[in-house]
N, C-alpha and C positions, 0 to 999 in steps of 0.2 A: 208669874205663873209658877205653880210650886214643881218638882221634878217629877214625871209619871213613873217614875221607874222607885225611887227611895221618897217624896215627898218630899224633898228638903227642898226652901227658894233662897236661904244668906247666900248658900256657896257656889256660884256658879260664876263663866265665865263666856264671853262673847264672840262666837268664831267666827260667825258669817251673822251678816243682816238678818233677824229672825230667827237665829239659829244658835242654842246656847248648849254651853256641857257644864254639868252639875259637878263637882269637885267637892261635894259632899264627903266624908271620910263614916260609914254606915256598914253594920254588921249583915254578915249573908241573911240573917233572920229577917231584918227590916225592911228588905227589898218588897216592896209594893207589886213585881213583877212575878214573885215566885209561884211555885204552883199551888192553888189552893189546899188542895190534901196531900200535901208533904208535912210531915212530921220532923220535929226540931230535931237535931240529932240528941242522942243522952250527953247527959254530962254538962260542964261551962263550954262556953263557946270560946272560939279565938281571945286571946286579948286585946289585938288589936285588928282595929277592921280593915276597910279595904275601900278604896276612894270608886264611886259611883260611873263616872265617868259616862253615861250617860248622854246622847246629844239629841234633842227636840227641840221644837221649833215651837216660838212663842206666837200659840192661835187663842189664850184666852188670856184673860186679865189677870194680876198676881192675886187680884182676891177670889181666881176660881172663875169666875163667870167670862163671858165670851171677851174677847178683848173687843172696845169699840173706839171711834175716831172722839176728838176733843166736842164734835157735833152731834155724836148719838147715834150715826149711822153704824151699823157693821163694818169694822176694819177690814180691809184685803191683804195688807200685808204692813212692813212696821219701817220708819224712815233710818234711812244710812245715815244720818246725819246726828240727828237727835234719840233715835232709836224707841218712838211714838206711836204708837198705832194710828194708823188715819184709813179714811176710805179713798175711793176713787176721785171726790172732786176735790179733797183737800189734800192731792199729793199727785204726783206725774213722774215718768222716766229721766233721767238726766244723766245724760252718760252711759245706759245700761241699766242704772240704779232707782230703785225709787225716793223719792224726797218728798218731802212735805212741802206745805205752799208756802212757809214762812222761811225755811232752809235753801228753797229752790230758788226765790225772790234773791236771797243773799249771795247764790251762788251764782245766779246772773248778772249780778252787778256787781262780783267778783270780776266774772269772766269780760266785761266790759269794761272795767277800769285794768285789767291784766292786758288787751285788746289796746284799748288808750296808751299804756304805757310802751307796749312794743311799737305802735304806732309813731309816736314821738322817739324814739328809740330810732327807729330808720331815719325820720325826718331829720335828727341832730348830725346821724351818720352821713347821710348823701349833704347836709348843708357842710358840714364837715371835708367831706372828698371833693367840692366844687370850690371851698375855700384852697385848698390845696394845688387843685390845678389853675384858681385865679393866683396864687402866689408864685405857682411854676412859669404861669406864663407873663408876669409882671416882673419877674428879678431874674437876676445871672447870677451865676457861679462864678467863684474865680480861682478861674483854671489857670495853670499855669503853660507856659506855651509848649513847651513840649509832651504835657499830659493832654492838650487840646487835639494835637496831633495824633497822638494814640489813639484818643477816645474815638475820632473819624474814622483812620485809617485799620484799623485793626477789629478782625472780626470775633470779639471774647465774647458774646452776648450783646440784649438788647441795651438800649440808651434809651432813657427818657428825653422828654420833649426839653426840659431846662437845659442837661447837658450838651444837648446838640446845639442849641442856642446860643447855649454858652462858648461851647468851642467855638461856632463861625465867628463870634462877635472878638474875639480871642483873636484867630487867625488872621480878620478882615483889618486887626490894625498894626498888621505889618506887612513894610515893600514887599515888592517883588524879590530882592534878595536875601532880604534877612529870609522869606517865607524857603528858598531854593537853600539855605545855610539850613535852615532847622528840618527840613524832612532829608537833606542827607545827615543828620544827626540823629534822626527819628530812627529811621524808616531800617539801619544793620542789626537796629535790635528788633527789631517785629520780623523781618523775613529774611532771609538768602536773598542777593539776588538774583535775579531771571534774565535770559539771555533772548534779545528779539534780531530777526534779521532786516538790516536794511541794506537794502539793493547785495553789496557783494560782502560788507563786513556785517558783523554781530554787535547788537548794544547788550550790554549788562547792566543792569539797573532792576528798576523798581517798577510796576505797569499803576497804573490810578485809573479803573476801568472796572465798569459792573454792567449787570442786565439792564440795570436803570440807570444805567447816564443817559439817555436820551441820545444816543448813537455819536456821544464822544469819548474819545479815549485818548490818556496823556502817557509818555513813559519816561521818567529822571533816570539820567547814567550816570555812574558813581561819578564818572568827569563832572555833572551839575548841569547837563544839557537836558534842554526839554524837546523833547517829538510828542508832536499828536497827529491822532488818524483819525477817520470820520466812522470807525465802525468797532462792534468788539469782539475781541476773542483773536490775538495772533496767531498765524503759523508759522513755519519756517519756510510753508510757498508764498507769503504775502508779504514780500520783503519792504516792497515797493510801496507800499500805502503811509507809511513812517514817513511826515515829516518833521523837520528841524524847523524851531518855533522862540522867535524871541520871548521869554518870558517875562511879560510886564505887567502891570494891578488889573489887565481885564483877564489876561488867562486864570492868574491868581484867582480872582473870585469866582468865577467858571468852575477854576479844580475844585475849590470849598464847599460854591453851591452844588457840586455831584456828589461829590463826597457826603455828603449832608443827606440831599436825597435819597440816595440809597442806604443811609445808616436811617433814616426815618421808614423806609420800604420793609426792611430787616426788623426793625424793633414794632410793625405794626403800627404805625402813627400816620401813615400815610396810605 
């Protein structure tokens, strides 16, 4: 469709969907727009012209006549795609936009193999994540026994499920001594000790006791003695609940499996 404003159709360019600007370079004379009875001015005119710039919307054909579909019908508007004139039954909305039946077709089966592809994209990702906690919960770490102990005892953040795993199976393979040897070795570097009262004297030590023990609680004194009580939270009126406790492999895995529990309560796992 030629330009209504200067006639020219080489030079033009495409700004919106049906919507073109003439980039024609045409003298003030030529403009098809000017007033019929204005008179040229005297003398030569400019040397050089001045770019059209013009913007219409393409409603009829380049060769002048109405623009119409590849079917004969009257177009209603022209495809984002192809940039076509088509009517109504050979084009539809997509997105906003209008498309042709043949662009639209393609754009569909874009959108469905884009569709397919994120689809298997999750599929890969969750088979992915279940492989990962099949491997967490099939293999152990190897911890070493006194990073086993921290990892329990010490509240830095959560613990996954391997690492807790990995520490109990860590701690549950040693005595009852060696296990009362490595948490006095552990345990002046993670905290101060704490001072509890039983009956008329004060223990110093270390407490092993959370909201989820299950209403048990241990407490090692720098001496290497164990006391437990059957409840949590010391004071200094509750002297008397402290008892004095041979330490052997069922306290041991008692302390481990609380200790465990409440690092699984804490990290969410439980």
């Amino acid at each position: 469709m030629p330009c209504p404003t200067c006639g020219a159709t080489d030079e033009r360019t495409q700004i919106l969907p049906g919507y073109w600007r003439c980039d024609a370079v045409v003298g003030a004379d030529e403009l098809v727009s000017a007033p019929s009875g204005a008179h040229a001015p005297d003398g030569p005119g400019p040397s050089e012209g001045t770019r059209c710039g013009a913007v219409y919307s393409q409603q009829r054909g380049d060769d002048g006549g109405p623009a119409h579909c590849r079917c004969g019908d009257p177009a209603i508007g022209e495809c984002t795609e192809c940039s076509h004139p088509v009517c109504a039954d050979h084009s539809d909305l997509w997105l906003g936009w209008r498309v042709c039946d043949r662009d639209l077709a393609n754009a569909r089966l874009r959108a469905r193999r884009a569709a397919a592809e994120e689809e298997r994209r999750r599929e890969q990702e969750a088979a992915a994540a279940e492989a990962e906690r099949e491997r967490q919960r099939t293999t152990l770490l190897e911890l070493a026994e006194e990073d086993s102990a921290w990892l329990l005892y010490v509240h830095d953040g959560p613990r996954t499920d391997q690492e807790i795993r990995s520490a109990v199976h860590t701690l549950r393979g040693l005595t009852a001594e060696e296990s009362t040897a490595l948490w006095l070795h552990v345990l002046p570097h993670a905290s101060e000790p704490e001072t509890r009262r039983q009956g008329l004297t004060r223990l110093a030590g270390w407490a092993f006791e959370g909201a989820d023990y299950h209403g048990r609680s241990w407490f090692l004194t720098r001496k290497g003695d164990w006391y437990r009580s059957g409840s949590y939270g010391a004071t200094a009126t509750e002297g008397d609940r402290w008892k004095k406790v041979r330490f052997d492999d069922v306290e041991k895995r008692a302390v481990i499996d609380e200790l465990a529990w409440q690092k699984r309560v804490d990290s969410g796992l439980s």
